[in-house]
N, C-alpha and C positions, 0 to 999 in steps of 0.2 A: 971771813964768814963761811961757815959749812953748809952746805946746801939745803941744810933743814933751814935754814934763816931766810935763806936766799928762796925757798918754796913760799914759806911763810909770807915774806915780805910782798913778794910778786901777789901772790892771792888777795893780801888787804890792800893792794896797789888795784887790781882787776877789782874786785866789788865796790872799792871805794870811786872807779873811773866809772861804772856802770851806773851808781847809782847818781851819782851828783856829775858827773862828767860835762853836760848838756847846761848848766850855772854857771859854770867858770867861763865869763868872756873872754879873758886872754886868750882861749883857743880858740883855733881858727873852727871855721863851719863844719868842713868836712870832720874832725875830730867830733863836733859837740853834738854832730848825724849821725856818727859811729857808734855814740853813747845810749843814744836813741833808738836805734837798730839794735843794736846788742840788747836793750833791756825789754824790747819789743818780743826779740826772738826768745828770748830766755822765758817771757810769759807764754809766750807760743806753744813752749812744751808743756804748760800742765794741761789736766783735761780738763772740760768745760765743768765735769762735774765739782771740780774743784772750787771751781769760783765762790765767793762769797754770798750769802743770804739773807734775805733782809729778817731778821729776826725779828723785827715789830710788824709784820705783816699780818699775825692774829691778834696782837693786840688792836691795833689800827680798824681792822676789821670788827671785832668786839666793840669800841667807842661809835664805828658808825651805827651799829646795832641797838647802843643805847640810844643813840641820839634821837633814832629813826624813830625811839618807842615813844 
Protein backbone atom coordinates (compact mmCIF):
# COMPACT_ATOMS: atom_id res chain seq x y z
CA UNK A 1 0.00 0.00 0.00
CA UNK A 2 1.50 3.64 -0.73
CA UNK A 3 0.63 6.08 1.52
CA UNK A 4 -2.07 7.62 -0.21
CA UNK A 5 -4.21 4.39 0.75
CA UNK A 6 -2.76 4.11 4.02
CA UNK A 7 -3.98 8.42 4.54
CA UNK A 8 -7.14 7.40 2.99
CA UNK A 9 -7.84 4.22 4.86
CA UNK A 10 -6.89 5.87 8.37
CA UNK A 11 -9.31 8.95 7.74
CA UNK A 12 -12.49 6.58 6.86
CA UNK A 13 -11.17 4.58 9.97
CA UNK A 14 -11.18 8.12 12.23
CA UNK A 15 -14.74 9.35 10.87
CA UNK A 16 -16.20 6.20 10.89
CA UNK A 17 -14.74 5.61 14.82
CA UNK A 18 -16.19 9.21 15.60
CA UNK A 19 -19.16 8.68 14.43
CA UNK A 20 -20.72 5.29 15.39
CA UNK A 21 -17.64 4.36 17.81
CA UNK A 22 -19.97 4.83 21.06
CA UNK A 23 -22.66 1.56 19.45
CA UNK A 24 -20.32 -0.96 19.11
CA UNK A 25 -20.35 -2.90 22.52
CA UNK A 26 -17.52 -4.92 22.05
CA UNK A 27 -15.44 -1.94 23.12
CA UNK A 28 -14.52 -1.45 26.18
CA UNK A 29 -16.03 2.04 28.02
CA UNK A 30 -13.05 4.06 27.92
CA UNK A 31 -12.94 3.55 23.93
CA UNK A 32 -16.73 4.15 23.34
CA UNK A 33 -16.00 7.87 25.94
CA UNK A 34 -13.25 8.56 23.45
CA UNK A 35 -15.75 8.42 20.71
CA UNK A 36 -17.94 10.66 22.72
CA UNK A 37 -15.43 13.21 23.52
CA UNK A 38 -14.00 13.28 20.31
CA UNK A 39 -17.48 13.96 18.48
CA UNK A 40 -18.26 16.37 21.50
CA UNK A 41 -15.02 18.39 20.80
CA UNK A 42 -15.27 18.34 17.02
CA UNK A 43 -18.89 20.10 17.55
CA UNK A 44 -17.08 22.29 19.91
CA UNK A 45 -15.31 24.15 17.07
CA UNK A 46 -18.08 25.40 15.00
CA UNK A 47 -19.59 28.71 16.15
CA UNK A 48 -22.76 29.06 17.66
CA UNK A 49 -23.81 30.90 14.66
CA UNK A 50 -23.75 27.91 12.92
CA UNK A 51 -26.04 25.79 14.54
CA UNK A 52 -29.18 25.04 13.08
CA UNK A 53 -32.62 26.89 12.79
CA UNK A 54 -35.92 26.10 13.18
CA UNK A 55 -37.28 26.96 9.91
CA UNK A 56 -41.02 26.63 10.92
CA UNK A 57 -40.80 29.20 13.36
CA UNK A 58 -42.76 31.77 11.08
CA UNK A 59 -44.94 29.47 9.84
CA UNK A 60 -45.85 28.11 13.35
CA UNK A 61 -46.23 31.49 14.39
CA UNK A 62 -48.61 32.42 11.25
CA UNK A 63 -51.09 29.33 12.38
CA UNK A 64 -51.07 30.67 15.90
CA UNK A 65 -52.17 34.03 14.28
CA UNK A 66 -54.83 32.32 12.40
CA UNK A 67 -56.22 30.44 15.03
CA UNK A 68 -56.24 33.39 17.60
CA UNK A 69 -58.55 35.21 14.76
Amino acid sequence: MNAKNIAISLGIFAIGFILAGDKLTFLPTPVRQASIQSRNAIGGILPDWIAPTDRNATREQQIQELESK
